[in-house]
C-alpha positions as CSV (number, residue, x, y, z in Angstrom):
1,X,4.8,15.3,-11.0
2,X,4.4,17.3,-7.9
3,X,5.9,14.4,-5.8
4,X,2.4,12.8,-5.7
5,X,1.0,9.7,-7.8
6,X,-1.6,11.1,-10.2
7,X,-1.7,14.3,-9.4
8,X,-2.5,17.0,-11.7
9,X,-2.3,21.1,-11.4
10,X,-5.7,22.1,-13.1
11,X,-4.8,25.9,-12.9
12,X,-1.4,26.1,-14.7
13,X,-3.0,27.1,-18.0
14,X,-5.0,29.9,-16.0
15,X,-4.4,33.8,-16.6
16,X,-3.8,36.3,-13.7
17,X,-6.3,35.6,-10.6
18,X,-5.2,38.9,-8.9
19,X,-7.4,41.7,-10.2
20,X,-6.6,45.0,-11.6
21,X,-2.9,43.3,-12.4
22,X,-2.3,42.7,-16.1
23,X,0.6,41.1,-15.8
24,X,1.3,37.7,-18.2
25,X,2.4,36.0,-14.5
26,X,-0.6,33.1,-14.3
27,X,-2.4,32.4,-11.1
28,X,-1.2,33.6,-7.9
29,X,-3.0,30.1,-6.2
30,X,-3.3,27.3,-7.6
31,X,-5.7,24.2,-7.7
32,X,-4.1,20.5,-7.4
33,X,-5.9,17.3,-7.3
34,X,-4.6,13.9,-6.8
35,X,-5.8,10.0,-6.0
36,X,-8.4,7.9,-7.5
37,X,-11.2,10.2,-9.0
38,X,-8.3,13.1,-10.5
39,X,-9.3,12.8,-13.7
40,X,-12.8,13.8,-13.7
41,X,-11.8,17.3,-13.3
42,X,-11.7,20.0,-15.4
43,X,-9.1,22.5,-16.3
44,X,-9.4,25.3,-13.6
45,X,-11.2,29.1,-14.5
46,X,-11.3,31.7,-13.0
47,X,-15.3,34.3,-13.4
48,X,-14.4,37.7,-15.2
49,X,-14.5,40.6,-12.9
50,X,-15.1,43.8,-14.1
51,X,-15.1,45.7,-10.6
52,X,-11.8,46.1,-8.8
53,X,-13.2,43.5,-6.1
54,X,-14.7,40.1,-6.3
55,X,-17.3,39.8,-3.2
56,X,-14.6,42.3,-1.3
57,X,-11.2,40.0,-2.4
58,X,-8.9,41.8,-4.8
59,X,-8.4,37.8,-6.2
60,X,-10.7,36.3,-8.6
61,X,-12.5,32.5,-7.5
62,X,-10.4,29.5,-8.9
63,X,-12.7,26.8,-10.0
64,X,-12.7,23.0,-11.3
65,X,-15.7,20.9,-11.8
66,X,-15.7,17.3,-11.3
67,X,-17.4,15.2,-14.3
68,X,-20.6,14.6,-12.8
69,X,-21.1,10.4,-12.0
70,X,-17.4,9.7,-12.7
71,X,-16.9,6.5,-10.7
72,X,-14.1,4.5,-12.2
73,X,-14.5,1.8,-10.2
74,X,-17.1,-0.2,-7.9
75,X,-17.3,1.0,-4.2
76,X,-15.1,-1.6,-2.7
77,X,-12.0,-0.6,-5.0
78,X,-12.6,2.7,-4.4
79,X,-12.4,2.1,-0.8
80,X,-9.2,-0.2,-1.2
81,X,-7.9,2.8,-3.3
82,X,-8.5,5.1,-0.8
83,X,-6.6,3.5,1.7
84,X,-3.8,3.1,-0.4
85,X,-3.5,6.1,-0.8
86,X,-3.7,7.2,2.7
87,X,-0.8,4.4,3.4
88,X,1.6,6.5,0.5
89,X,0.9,9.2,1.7
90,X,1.6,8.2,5.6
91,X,4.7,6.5,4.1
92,X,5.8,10.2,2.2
93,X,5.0,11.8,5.9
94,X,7.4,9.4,7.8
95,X,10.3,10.1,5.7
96,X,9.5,13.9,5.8
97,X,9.4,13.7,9.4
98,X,12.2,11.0,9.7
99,X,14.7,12.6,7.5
């Protein structure tokens, strides 16, 4: 999914972000997480607004909490994990850039 190991789209069951629009269209922005610790996060949501502004934006907050000590692993695989991931992801970059 997404073209990324792991990763997951936590806002593609959220309702419209933009407010005042009542459209059935889903969020304008969305949130995606990927690597070692993307399953500790929730679903995104998005606070009810009842103004016409949020803090002056005319688009709601998109938020995801992270499960709070999720650590599936020890500090030196998470470490390893990390920089395998940075070594995919330099790999996806070349052949971007390459091709």
């Amino acid at each position: 999914m997404l073209g990324l190991p792991g990763a997951r789209i936590l806002s593609d069951e959220l309702g419209p972000t933009f407010i005042g629009f009542d459209g059935d269209t889903g969020a304008i922005d969305h949130l995606i997480v990927a690597g070692a610790n993307a399953e500790a996060f929730d679903k995104a949501s998005a606070p009810t607004v009842t103004a016409d502004a949020f803090h002056g934006s005319d688009h709601r907050p998109v938020v995801a909490r992270a499960e709070a000590g999720h650590d599936p692993t020890d500090p030196e695989e998470r470490i390893e994990d990390l920089l395998q991931e940075i070594d995919t992801r330099l790999n996806e970059l070349r052949t971007l850039i390459v091709d």
